[in-house]
N, CA, C and O atoms as CSV, one atom per row, in Angstrom:
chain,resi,resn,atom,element,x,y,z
A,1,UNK,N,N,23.811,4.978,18.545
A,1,UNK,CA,C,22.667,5.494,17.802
A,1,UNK,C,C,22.418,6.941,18.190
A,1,UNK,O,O,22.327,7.133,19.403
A,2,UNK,N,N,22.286,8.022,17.373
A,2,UNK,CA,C,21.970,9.271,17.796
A,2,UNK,C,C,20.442,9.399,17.016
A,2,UNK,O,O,20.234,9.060,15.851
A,3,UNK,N,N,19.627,9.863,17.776
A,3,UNK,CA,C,18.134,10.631,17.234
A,3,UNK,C,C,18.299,12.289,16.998
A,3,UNK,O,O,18.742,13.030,17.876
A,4,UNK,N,N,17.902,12.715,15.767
A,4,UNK,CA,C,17.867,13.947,15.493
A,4,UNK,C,C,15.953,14.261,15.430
A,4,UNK,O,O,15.169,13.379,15.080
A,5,UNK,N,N,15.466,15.829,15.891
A,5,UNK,CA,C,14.505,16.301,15.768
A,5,UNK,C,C,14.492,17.316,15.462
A,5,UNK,O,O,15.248,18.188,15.892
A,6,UNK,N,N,13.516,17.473,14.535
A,6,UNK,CA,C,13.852,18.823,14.120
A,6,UNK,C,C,12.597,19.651,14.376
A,6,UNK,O,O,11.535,19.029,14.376
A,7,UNK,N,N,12.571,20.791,14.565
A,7,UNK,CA,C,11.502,21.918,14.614
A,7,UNK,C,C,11.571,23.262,14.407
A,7,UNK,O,O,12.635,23.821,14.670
A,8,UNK,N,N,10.381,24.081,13.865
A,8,UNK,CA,C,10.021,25.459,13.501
A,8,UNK,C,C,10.012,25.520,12.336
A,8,UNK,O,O,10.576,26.463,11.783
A,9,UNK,N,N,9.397,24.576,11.639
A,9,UNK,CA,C,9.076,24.818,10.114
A,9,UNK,C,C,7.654,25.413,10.211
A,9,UNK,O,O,7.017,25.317,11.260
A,10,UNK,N,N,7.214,25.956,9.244
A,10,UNK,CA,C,6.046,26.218,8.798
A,10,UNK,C,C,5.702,27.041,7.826
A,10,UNK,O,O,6.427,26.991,6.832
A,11,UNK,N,N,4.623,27.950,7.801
A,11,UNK,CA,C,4.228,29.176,6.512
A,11,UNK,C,C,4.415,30.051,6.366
A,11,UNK,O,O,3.509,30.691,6.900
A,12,UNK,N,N,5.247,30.828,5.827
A,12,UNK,CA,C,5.470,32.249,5.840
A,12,UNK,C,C,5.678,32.693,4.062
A,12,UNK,O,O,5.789,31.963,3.077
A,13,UNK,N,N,5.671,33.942,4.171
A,13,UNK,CA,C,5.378,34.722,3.080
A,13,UNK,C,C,6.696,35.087,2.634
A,13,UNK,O,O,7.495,35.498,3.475
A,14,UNK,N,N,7.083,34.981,1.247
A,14,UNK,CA,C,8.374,35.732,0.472
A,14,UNK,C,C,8.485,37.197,1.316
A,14,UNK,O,O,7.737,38.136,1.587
A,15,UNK,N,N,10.312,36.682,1.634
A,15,UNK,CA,C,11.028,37.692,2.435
A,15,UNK,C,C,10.844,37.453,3.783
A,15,UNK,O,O,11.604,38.057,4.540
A,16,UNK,N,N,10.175,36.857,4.173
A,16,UNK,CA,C,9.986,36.511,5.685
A,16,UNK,C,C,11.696,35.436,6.017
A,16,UNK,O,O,12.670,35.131,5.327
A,17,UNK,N,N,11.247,35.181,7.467
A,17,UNK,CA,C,12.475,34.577,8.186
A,17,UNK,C,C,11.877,33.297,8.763
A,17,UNK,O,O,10.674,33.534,8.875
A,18,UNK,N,N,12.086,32.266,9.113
A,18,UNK,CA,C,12.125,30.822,9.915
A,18,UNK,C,C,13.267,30.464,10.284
A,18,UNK,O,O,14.177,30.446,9.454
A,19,UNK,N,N,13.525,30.043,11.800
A,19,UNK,CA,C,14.682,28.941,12.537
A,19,UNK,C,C,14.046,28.305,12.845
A,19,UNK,O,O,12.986,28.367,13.468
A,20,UNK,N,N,15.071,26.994,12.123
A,20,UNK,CA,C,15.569,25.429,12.396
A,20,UNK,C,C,16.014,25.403,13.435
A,20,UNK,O,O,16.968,26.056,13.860
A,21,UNK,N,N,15.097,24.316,14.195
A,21,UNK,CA,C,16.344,23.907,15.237
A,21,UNK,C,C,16.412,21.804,15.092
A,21,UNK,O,O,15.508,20.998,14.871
A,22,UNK,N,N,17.766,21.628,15.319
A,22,UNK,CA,C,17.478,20.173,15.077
A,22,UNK,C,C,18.049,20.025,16.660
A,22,UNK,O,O,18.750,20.970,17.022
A,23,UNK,N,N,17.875,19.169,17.441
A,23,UNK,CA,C,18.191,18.752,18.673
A,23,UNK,C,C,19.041,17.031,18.436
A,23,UNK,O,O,18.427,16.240,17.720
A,24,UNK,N,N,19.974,16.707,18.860
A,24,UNK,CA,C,20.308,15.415,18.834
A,24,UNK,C,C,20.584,14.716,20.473
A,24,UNK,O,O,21.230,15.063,21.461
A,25,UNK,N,N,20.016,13.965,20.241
A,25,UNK,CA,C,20.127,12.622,21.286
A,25,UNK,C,C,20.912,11.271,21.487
A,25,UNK,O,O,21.153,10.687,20.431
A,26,UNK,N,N,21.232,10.834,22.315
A,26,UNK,CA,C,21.161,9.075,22.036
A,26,UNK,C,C,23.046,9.180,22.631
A,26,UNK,O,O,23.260,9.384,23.826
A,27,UNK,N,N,24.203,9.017,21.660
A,27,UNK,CA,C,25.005,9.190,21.643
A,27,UNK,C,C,25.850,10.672,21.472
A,27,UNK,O,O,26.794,11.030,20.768
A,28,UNK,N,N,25.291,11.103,22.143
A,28,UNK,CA,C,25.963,12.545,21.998
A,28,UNK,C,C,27.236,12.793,22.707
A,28,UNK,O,O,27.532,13.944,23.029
A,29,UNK,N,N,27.906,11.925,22.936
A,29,UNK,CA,C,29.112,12.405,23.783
A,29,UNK,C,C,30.012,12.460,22.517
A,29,UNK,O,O,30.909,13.296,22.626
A,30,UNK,N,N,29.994,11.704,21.218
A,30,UNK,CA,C,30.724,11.616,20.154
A,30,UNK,C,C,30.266,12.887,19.373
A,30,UNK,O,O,29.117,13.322,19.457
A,31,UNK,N,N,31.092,13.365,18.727
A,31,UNK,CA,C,31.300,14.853,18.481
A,31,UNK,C,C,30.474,14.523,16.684
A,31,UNK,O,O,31.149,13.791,15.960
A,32,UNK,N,N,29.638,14.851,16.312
A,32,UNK,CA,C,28.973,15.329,14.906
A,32,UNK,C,C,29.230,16.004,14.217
A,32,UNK,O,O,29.519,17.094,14.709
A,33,UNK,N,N,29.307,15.931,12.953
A,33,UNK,CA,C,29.503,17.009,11.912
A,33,UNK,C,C,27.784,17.068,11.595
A,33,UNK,O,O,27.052,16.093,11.424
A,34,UNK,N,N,27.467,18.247,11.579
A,34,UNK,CA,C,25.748,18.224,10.868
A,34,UNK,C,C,25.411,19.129,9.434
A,34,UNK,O,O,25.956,20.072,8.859
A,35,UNK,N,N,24.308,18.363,9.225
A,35,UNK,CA,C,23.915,19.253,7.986
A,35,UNK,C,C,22.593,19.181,7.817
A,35,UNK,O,O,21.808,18.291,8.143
A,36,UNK,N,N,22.433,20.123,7.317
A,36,UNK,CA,C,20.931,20.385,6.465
A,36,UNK,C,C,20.411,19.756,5.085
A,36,UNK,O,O,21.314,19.499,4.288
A,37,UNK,N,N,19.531,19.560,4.806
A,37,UNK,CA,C,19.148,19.026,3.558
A,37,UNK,C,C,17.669,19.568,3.431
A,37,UNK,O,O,16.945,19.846,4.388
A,38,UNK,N,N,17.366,19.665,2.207
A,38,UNK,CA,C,15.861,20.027,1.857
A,38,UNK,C,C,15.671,19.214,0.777
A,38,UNK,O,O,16.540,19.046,-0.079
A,39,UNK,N,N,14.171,18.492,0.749
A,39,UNK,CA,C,13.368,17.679,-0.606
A,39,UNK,C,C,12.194,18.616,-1.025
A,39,UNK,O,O,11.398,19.136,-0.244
A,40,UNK,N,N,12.216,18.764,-2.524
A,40,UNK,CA,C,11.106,19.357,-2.881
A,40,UNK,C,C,10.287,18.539,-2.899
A,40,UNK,O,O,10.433,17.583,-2.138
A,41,UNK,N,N,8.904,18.611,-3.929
A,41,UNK,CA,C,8.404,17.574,-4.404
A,41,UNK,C,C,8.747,17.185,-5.821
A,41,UNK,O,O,8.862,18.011,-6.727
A,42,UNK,N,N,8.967,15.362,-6.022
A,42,UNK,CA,C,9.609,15.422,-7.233
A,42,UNK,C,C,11.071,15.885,-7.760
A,42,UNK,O,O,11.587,15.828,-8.876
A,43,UNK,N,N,11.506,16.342,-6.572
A,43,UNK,CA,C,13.338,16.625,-6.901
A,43,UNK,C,C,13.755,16.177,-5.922
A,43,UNK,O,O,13.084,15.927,-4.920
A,44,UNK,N,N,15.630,15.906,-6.142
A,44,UNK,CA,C,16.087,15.031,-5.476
A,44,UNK,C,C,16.872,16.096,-4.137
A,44,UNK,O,O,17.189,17.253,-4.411
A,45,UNK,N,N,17.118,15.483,-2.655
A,45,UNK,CA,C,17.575,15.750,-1.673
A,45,UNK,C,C,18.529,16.520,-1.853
A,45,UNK,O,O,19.423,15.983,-2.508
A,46,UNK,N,N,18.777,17.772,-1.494
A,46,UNK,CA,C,20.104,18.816,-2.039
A,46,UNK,C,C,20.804,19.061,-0.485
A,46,UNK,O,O,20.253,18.615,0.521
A,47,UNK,N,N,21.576,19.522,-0.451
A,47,UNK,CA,C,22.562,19.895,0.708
A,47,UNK,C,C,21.824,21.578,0.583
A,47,UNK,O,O,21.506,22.305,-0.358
A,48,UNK,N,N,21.780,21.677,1.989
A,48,UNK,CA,C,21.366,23.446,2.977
A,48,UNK,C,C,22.548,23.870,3.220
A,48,UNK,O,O,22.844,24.800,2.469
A,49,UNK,N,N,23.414,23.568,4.004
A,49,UNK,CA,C,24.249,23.989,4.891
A,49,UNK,C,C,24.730,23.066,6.197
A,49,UNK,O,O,23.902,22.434,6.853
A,50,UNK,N,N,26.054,23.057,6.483
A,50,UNK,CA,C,26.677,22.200,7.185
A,50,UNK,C,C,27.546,23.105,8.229
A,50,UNK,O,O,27.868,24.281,8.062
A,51,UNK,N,N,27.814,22.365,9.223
A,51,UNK,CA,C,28.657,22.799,10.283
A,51,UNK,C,C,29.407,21.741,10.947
A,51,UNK,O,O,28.772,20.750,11.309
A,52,UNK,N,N,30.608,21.799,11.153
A,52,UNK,CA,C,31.597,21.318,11.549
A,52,UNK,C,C,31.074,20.417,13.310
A,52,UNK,O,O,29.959,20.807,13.657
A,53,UNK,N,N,31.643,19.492,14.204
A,53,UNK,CA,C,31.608,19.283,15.021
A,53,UNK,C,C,31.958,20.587,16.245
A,53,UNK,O,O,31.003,21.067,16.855
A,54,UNK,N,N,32.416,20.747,16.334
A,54,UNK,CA,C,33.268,22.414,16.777
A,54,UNK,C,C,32.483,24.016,16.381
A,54,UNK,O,O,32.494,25.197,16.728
A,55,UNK,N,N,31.970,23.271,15.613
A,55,UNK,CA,C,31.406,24.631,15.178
A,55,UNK,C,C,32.316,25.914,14.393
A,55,UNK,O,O,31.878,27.038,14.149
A,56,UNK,N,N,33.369,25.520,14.156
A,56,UNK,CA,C,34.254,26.280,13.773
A,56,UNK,C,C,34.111,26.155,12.099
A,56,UNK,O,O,34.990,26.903,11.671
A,57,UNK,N,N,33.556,25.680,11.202
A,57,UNK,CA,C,33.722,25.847,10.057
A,57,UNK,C,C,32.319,25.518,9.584
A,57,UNK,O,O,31.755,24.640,10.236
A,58,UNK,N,N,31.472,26.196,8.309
A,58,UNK,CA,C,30.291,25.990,8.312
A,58,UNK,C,C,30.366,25.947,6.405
A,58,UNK,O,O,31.282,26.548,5.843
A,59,UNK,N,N,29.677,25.448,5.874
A,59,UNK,CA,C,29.326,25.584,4.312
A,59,UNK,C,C,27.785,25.540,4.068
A,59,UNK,O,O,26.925,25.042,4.794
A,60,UNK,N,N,27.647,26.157,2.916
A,60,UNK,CA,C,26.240,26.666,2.609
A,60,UNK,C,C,26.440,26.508,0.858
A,60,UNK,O,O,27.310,26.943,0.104
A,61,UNK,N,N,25.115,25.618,0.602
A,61,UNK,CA,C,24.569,25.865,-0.935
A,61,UNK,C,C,24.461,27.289,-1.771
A,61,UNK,O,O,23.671,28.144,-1.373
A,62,UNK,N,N,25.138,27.479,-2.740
A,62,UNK,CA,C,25.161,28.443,-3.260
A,62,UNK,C,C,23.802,29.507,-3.280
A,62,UNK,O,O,23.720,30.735,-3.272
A,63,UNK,N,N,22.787,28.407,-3.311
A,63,UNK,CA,C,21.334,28.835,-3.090
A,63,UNK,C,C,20.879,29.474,-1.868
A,63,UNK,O,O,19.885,30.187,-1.729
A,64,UNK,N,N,21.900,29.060,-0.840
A,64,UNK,CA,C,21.308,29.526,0.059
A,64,UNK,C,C,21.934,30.651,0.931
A,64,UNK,O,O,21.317,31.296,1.779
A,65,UNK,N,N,23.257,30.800,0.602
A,65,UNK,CA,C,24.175,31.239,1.201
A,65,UNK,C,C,24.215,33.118,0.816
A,65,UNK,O,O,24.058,33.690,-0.262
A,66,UNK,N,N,24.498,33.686,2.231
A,66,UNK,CA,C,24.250,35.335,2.242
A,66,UNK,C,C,22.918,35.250,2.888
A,66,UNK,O,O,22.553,36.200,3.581
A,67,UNK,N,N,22.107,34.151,2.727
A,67,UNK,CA,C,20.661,34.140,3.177
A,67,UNK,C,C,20.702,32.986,4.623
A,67,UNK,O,O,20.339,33.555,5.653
A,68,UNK,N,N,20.890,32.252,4.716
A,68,UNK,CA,C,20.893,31.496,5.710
A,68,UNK,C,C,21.945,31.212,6.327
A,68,UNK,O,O,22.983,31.060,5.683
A,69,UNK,N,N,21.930,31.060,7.829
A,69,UNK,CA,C,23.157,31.040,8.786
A,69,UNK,C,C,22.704,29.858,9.870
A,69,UNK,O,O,21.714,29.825,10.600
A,70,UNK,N,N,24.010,28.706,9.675
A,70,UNK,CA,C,23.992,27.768,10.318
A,70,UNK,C,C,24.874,28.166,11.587
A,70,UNK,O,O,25.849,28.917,11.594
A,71,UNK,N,N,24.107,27.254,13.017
A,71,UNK,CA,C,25.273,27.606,13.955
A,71,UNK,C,C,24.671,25.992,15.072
A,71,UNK,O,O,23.699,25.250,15.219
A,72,UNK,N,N,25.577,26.146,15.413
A,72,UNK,CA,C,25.582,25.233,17.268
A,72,UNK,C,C,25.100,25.961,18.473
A,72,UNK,O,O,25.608,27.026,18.822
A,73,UNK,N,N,24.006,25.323,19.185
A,73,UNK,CA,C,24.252,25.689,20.632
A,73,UNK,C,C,25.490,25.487,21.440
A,73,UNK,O,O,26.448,24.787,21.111
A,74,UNK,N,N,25.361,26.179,22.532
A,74,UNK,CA,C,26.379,25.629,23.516
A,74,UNK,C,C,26.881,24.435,23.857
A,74,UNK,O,O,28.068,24.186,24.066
A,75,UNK,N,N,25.785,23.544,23.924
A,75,UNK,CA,C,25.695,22.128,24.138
A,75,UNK,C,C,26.486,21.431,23.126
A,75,UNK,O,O,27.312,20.571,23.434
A,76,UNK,N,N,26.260,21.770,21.983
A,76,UNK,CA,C,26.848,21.098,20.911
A,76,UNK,C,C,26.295,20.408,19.991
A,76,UNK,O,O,26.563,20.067,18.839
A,77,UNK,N,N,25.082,20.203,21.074
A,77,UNK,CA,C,24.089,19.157,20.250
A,77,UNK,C,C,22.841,19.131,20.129
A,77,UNK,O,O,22.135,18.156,20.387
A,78,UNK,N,N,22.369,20.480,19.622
A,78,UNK,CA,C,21.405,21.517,19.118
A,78,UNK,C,C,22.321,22.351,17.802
A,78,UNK,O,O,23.402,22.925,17.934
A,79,UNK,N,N,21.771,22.251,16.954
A,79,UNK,CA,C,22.074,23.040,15.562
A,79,UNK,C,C,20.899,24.207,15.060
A,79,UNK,O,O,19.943,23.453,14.874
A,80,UNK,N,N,20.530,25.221,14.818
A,80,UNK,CA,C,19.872,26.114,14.448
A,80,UNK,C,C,20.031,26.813,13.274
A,80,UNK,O,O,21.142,27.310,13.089
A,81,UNK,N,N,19.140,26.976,12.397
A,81,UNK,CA,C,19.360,27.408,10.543
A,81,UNK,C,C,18.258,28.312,10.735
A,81,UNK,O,O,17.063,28.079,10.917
A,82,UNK,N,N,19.051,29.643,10.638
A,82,UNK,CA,C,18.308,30.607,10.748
A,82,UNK,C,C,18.226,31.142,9.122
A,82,UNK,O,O,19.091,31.590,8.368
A,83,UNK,N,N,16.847,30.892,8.963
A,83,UNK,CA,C,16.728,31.341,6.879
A,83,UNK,C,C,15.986,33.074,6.972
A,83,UNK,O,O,15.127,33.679,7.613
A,84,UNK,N,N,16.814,33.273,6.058
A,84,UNK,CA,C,15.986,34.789,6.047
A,84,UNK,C,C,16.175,35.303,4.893
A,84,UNK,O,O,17.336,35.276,4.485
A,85,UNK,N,N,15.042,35.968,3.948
A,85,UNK,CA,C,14.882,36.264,3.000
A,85,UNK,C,C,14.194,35.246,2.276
A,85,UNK,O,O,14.630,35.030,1.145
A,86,UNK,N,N,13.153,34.524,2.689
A,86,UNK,CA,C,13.154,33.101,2.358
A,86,UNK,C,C,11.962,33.444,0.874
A,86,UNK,O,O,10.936,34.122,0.909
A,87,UNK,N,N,12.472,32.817,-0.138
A,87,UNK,CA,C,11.915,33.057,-1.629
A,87,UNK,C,C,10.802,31.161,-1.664
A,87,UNK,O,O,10.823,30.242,-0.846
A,88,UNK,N,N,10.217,31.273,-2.629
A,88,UNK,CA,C,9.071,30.421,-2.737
A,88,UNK,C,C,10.087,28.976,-3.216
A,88,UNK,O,O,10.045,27.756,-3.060
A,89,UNK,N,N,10.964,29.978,-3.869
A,89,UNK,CA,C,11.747,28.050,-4.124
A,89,UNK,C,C,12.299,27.573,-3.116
A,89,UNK,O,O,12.973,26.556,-3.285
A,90,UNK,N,N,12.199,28.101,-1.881
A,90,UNK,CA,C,13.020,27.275,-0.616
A,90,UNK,C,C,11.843,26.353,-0.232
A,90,UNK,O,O,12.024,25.442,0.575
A,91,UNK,N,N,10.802,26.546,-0.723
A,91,UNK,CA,C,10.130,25.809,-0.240
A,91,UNK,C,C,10.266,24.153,-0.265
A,91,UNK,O,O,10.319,23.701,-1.409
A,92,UNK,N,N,10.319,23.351,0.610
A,92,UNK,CA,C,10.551,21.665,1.045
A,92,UNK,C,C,10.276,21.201,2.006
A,92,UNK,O,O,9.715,21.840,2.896
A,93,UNK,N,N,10.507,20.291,2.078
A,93,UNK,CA,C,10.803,19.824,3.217
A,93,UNK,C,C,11.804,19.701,4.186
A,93,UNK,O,O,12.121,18.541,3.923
A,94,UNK,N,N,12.638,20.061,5.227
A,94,UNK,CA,C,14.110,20.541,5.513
A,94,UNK,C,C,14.424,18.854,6.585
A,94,UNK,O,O,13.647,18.159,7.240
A,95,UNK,N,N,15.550,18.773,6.376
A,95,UNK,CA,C,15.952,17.331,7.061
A,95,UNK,C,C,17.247,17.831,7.658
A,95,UNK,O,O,18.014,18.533,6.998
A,96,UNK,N,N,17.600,17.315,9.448
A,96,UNK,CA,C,18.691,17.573,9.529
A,96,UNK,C,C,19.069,15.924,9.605
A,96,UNK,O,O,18.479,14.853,9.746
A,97,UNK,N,N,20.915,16.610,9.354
A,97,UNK,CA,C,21.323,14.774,9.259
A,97,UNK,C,C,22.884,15.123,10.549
A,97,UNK,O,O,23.267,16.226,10.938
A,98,UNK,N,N,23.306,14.105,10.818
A,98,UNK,CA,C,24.578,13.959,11.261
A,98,UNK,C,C,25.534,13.298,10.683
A,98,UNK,O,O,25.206,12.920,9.558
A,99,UNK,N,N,26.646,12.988,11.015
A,99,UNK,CA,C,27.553,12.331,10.932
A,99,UNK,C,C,28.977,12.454,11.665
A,99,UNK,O,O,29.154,13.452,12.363
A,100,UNK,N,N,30.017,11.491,11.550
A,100,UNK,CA,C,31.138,11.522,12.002
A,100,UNK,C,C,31.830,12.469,11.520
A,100,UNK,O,O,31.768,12.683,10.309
A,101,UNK,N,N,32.792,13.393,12.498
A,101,UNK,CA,C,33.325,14.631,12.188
A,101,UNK,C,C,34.730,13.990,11.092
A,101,UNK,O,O,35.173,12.890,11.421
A,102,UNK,N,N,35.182,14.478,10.218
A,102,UNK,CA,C,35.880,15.034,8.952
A,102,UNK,C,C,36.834,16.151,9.062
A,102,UNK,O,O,36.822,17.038,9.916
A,103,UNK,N,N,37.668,15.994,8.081
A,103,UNK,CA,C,38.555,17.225,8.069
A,103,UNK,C,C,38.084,18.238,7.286
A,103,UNK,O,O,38.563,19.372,7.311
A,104,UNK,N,N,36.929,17.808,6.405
A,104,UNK,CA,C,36.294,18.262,4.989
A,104,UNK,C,C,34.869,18.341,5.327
A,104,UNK,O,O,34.332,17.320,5.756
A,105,UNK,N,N,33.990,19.718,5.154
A,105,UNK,CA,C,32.486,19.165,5.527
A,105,UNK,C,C,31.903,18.679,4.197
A,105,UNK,O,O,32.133,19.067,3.052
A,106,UNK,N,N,31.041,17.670,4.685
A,106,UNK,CA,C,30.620,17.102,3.109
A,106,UNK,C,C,29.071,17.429,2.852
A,106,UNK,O,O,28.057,17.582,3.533
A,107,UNK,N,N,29.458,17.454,1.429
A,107,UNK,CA,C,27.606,17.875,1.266
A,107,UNK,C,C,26.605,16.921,0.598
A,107,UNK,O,O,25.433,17.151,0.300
A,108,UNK,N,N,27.411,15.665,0.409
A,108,UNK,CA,C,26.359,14.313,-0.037
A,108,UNK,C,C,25.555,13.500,0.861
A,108,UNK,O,O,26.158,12.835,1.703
A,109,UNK,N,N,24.205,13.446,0.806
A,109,UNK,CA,C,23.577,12.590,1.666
A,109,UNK,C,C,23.771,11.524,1.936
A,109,UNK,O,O,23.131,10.928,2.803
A,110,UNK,N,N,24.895,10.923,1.118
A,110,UNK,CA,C,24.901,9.347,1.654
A,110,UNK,C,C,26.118,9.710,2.667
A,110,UNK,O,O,25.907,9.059,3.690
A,111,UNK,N,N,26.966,10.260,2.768
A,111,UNK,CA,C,27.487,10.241,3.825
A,111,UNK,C,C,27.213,10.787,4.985
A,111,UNK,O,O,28.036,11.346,5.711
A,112,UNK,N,N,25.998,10.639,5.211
A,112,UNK,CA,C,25.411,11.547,6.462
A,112,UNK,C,C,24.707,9.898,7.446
A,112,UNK,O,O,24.005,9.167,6.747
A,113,UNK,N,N,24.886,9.546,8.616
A,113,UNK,CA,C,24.488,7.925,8.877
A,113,UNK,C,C,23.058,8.927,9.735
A,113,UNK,O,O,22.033,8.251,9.638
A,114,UNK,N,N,22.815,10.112,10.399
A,114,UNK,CA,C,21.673,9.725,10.878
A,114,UNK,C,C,20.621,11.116,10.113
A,114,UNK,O,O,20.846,12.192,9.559
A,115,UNK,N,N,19.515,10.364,10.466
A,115,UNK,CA,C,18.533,11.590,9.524
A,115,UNK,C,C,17.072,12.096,10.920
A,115,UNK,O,O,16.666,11.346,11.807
A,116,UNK,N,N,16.745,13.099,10.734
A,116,UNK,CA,C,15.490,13.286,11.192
A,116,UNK,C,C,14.233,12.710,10.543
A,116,UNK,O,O,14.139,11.776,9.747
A,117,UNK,N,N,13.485,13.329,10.964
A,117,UNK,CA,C,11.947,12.992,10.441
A,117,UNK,C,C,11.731,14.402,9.508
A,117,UNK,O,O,10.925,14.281,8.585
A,118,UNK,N,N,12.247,15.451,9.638
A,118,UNK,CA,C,12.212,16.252,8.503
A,118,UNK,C,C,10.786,17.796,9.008
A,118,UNK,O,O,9.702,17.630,9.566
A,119,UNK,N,N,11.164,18.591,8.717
A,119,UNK,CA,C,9.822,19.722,8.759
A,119,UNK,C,C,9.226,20.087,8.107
A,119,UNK,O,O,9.190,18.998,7.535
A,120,UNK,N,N,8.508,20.763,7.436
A,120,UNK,CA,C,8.053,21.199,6.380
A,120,UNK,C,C,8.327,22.867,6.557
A,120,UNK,O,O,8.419,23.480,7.620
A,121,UNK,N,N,8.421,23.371,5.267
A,121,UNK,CA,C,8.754,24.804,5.394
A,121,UNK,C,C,8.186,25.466,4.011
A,121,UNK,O,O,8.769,25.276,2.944
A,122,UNK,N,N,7.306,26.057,4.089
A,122,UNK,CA,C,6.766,26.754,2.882
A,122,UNK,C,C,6.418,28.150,2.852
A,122,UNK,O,O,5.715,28.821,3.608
A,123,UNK,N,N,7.160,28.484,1.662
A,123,UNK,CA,C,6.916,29.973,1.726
A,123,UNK,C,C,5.922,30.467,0.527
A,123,UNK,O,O,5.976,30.049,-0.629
A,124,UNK,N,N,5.288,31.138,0.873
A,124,UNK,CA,C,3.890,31.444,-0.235
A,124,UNK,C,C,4.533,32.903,-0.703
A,124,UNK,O,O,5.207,33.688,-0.036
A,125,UNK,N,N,4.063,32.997,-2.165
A,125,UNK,CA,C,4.594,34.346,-3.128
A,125,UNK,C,C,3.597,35.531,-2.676
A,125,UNK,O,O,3.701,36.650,-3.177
């Protein structure tokens, strides 16, 4: 069982910056592939950005990408989504998820087995 937490969501103003950090627990000696996800209200769960177990390969939503940068701590098992330039439609709720590392990073939520409790992140116009 791994526990993910996530923190540093909150309010900021179009063009401003917020970091994610998700922390994982429990089973961490097994290597994760992670990803990001955001829910609006009323729309369905989209893929943020993903990073490899290794940290060596990362993908980003067209939406988000040039603007946000996923990375790993040292540890491995701390992930950080640093958003910048952040526009009013990023606004959601942000979820990190895990899963078993891949040759391919994937960007569908059902293949993700663990989820956080999620942050909130809103950016006002």
């Amino acid at each position: 069982q791994v526990q993910l937490v996530e923190s540093g969501g909150g309010l900021v103003q179009a063009g401003g910056s917020l970091r994610l950090s998700c922390a994982a627990s429990g089973r961490t000696f097994i290597a994760y592939d992670m990803g990001w996800f955001r829910q609006a209200p009323g729309k369905e769960r989209e893929f943020v950005a993903g990073i490899s177990w290794s940290g060596g390969s990362t993908a980003y939503a067209d939406s988000t990408k040039g603007r946000f940068t996923l990375s790993r701590g040292d540890a491995k098992n701390t992930v950080y989504l640093q958003m910048n330039s952040l526009k009013p439609e990023d606004t959601a709720v942000y979820y990190c998820a895990a899963k078993p590392p891949a040759r391919v990073l994937t960007t569908t939520p059902p293949e993700y087995l663990y989820w956080g409790q999620g942050t909130q992140v809103t950016v006002s116009s």
